[in-house]
C-alpha positions in Angstrom: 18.2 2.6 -32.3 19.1 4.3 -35.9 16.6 5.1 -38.5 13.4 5.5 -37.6 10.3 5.5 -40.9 6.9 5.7 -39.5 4.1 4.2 -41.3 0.7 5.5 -41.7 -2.0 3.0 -41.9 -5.3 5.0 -43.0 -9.0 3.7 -42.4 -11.9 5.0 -43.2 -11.9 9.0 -43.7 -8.3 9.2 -42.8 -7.2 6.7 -46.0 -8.8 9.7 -48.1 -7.3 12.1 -46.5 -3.2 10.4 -46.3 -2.2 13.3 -49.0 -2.9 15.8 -46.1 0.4 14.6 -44.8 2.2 15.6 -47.4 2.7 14.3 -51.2 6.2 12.6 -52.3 7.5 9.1 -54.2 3.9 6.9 -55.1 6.0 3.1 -55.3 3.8 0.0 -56.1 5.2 -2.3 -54.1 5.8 -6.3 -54.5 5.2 -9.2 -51.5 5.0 -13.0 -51.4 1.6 -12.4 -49.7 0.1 -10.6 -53.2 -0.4 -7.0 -53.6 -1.2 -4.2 -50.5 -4.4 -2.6 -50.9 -2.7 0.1 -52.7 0.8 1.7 -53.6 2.6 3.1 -50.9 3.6 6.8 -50.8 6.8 7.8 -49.5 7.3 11.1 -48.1 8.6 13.6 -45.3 6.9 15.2 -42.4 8.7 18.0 -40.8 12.0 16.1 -41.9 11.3 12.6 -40.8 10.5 10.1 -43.6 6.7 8.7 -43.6 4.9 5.9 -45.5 1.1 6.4 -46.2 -0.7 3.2 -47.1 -5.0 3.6 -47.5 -6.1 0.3 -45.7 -9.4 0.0 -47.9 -7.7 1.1 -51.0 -8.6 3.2 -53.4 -12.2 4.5 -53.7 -12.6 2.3 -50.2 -13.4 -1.2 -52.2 -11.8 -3.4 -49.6 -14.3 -4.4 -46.9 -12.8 -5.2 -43.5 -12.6 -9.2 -44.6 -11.0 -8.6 -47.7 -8.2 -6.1 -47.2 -4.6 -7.4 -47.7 -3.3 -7.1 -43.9 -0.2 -9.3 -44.7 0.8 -7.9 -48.3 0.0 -4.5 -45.8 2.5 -4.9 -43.2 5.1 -7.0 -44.9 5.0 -3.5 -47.9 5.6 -1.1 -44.9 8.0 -3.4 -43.6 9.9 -3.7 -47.0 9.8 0.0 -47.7 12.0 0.7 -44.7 9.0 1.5 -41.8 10.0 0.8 -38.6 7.2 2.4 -36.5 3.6 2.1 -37.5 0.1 4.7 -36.4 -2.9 3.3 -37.8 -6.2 4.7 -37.8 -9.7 3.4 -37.8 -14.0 4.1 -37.5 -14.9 2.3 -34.2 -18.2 2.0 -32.6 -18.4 3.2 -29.0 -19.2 0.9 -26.4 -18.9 3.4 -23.4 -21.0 6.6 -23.0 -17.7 8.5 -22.3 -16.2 7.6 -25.7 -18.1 10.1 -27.5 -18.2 10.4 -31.2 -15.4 12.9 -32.1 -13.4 12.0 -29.5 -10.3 9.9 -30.2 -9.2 6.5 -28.2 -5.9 5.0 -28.1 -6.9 1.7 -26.9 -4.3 -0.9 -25.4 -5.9 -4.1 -25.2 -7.3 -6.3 -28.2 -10.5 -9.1 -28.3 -9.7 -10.8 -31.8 -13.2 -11.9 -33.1 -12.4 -12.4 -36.4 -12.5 -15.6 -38.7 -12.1 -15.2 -41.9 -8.8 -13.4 -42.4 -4.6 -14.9 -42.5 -3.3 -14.0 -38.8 0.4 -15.1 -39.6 3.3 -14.7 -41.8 4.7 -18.0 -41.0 2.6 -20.7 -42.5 5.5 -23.0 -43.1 7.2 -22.6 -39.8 6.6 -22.1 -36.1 6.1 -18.6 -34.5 4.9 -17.7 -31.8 5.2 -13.9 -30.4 4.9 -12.5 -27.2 1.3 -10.7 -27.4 0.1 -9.8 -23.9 0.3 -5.7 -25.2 -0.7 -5.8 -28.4 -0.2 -2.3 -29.1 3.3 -0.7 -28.9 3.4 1.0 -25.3 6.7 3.3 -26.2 4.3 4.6 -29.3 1.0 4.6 -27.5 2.9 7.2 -24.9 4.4 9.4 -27.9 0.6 9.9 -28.9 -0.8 10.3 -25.7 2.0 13.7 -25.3 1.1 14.4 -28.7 -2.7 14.8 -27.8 -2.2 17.6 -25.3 -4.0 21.1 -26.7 -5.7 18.8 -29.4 -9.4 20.0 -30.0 -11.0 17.1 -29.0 -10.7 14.9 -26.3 -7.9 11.7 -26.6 -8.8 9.3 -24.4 -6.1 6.9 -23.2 -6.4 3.0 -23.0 -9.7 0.9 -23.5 -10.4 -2.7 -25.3 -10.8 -2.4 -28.7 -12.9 -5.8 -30.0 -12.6 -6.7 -33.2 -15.3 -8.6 -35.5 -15.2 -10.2 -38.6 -17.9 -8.1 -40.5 -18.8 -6.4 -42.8 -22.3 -6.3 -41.4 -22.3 -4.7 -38.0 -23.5 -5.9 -34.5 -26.2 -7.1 -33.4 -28.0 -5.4 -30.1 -27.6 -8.7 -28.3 -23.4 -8.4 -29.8 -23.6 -5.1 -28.8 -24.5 -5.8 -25.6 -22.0 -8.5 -25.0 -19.2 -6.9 -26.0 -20.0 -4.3 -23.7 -20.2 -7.3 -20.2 -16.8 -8.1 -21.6 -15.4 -4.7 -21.1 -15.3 -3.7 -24.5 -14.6 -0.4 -24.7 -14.5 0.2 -28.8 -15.8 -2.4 -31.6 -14.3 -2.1 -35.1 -13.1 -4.7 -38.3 -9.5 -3.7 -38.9 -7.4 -4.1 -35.7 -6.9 -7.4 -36.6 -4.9 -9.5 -38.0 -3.1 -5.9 -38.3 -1.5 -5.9 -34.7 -0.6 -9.1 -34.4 1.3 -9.1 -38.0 3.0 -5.7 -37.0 4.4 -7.6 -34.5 5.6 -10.7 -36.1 7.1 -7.9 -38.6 8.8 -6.4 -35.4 7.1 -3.1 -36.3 6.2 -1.1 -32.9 2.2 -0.6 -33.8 -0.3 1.9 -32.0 -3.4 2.6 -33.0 -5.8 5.6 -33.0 -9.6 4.9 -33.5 -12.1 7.3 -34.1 -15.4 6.9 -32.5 -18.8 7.7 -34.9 -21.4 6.3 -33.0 -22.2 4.0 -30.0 -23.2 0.9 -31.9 -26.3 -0.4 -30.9 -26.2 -0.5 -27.8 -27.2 2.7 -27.4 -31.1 3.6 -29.3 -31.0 6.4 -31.4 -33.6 9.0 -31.0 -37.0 7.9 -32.4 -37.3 10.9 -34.3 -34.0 10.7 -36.2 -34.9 8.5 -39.3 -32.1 6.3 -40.4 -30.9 8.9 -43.1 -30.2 11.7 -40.7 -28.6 9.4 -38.6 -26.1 7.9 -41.6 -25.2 12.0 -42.0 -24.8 12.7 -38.6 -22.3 9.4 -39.0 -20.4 10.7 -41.3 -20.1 14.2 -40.0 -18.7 12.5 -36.8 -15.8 10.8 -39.5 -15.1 13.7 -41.0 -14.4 15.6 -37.8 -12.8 12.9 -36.2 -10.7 12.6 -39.1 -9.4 15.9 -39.1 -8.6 15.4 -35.0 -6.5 12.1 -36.0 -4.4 13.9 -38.6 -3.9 16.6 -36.7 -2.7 14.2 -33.2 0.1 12.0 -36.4 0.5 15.2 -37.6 2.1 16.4 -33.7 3.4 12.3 -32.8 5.9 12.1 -36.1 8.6 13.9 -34.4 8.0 12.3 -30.7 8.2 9.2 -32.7 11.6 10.0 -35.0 12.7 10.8 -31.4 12.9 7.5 -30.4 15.9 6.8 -32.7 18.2 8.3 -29.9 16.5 5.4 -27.4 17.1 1.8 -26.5 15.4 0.1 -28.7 11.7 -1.0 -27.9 11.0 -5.0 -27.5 8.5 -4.7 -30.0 11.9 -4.4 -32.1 12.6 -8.2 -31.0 9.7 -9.8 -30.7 11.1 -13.0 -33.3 14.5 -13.1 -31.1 12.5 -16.1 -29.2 10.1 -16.6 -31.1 11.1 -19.3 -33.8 10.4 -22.2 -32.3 11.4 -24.5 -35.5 14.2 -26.1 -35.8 16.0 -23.3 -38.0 18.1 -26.1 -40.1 15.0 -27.5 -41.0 13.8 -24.8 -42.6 13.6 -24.1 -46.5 16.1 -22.1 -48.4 13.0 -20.9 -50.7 11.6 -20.1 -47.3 13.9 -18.6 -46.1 14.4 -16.0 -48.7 11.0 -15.4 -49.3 10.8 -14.3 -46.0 13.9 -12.6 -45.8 12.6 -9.2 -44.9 10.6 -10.3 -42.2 13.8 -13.0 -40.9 16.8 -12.5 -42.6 18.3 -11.7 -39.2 18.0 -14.8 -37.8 17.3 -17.4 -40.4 
């Protein structure tokens, strides 16, 4: 496959804690889609070359709405990444998802309205989606969780709203008749952009509470229970850096395999007729095409 460059997509918690991965090249970084939330940091983890980007930016600014998901992807993309872990707060929608645990889910409700879902505005593209998250990356995490301190479950539906506010109990409630298994802001567009930027994409979420679905204890007043919230992300942050931390070399393994689909996903995809399409296009988009435009 060659080269692999995996890409660390931080949420909340984890985007403060990126420089626990290691420190290296901070590079601002330029797209057609305006600029990522934040400059990207190039560095190495036990050899193999890593990209940290902080999804909310600095000082966590960006709500879920307003973060950059295309300037994101396309900057990882253009840096060199090839293979990206992302991390994120969830709610639980299942008892057994406890806060503290960690879930690697591997199917996707899109809820959201407000936010770009596509690179190609001026053409058509339309990528296979039916697993939204990478399968060959979701299994280099699930080996990488064995011995972890927490519990890593595997699989689970991750549905993601628009926000910022969270659900309601009659959401809540819905989600979970669905099948919902998580409910979080920042899956998407994310996933679906990693693949139109043939990026394998796997994410790891971090449960903090169960929503409200769930009542809290009556005599927990709503401070306590916005500590107890953020003790859960601290912890669960730690867990997650610890479980990238263990999947970077599974992942820089994958150079010596056949290359995933993921890795092709725009080989059918264009369904424009390519002569048609503008030369400005076409080189604005170069990183993303340039292979078969």
């Amino acid at each position: 496959m060659g080269r692999v460059m995996v890409g660390v997509l931080g949420g909340t918690g984890l985007g403060e804690a990126l420089g626990g991965l290691g420190a290296g090249e901070v590079r601002t970084v330029e797209t057609p889609f305006g600029a990522p939330s934040g400059p990207v940091t190039l560095t190495e983890v036990g050899g193999v070359p890593v990209a940290l980007l902080s999804r909310h930016g600095e000082g966590h600014l960006l709500h879920p709405s307003r973060v950059p998901y295309r300037a994101n992807i396309y900057a990882l993309k253009s840096v060199g990444v090839t293979h990206v872990v992302a991390s994120g707060a969830v709610g639980s929608l299942r008892e057994e998802l406890q806060p503290r645990h960690l879930v690697v889910p591997d199917q996707v409700i899109d809820r959201t309205f407000r936010r770009a879902g596509t690179f190609f505005d001026d053409f058509a593209v339309h990528v296979e989606f039916a697993s939204p998250f990478c399968g060959t990356l979701r299994n280099v995490l699930a080996r990488a969780g064995t011995g972890l301190p927490t519990r890593v479950h595997q699989g689970g539906t991750y549905i993601c709203m628009e926000g910022p506010q969270f659900s309601t109990r009659a959401e809540s409630e819905l989600h979970r008749s669905w099948g919902g298994a998580l409910i979080g802001m920042t899956a998407m567009p994310e996933a679906k952009l990693a693949r139109e930027a043939e990026l394998c994409y796997a994410l790891v979420t971090l449960p903090t509470d169960y929503d409200c679905w769930r009542p809290h204890p009556s005599h927990v007043d709503q401070q306590k229970l916005i500590e107890e919230i953020l003790g859960n992300v601290k912890a669960a942050t730690q867990y997650a850096l610890e479980l990238i931390r263990r999947a970077i070399p599974g992942v820089a393994q994958l150079a010596d395999k056949p290359p995933c689909t993921c890795q092709s996903a725009l080989a059918l995809g264009i369904w424009s007729d390519k002569a048609r399409i503008p030369a400005d296009v076409r080189e604005r988009l170069k990183v993303l095409t340039g292979k078969y435009l």
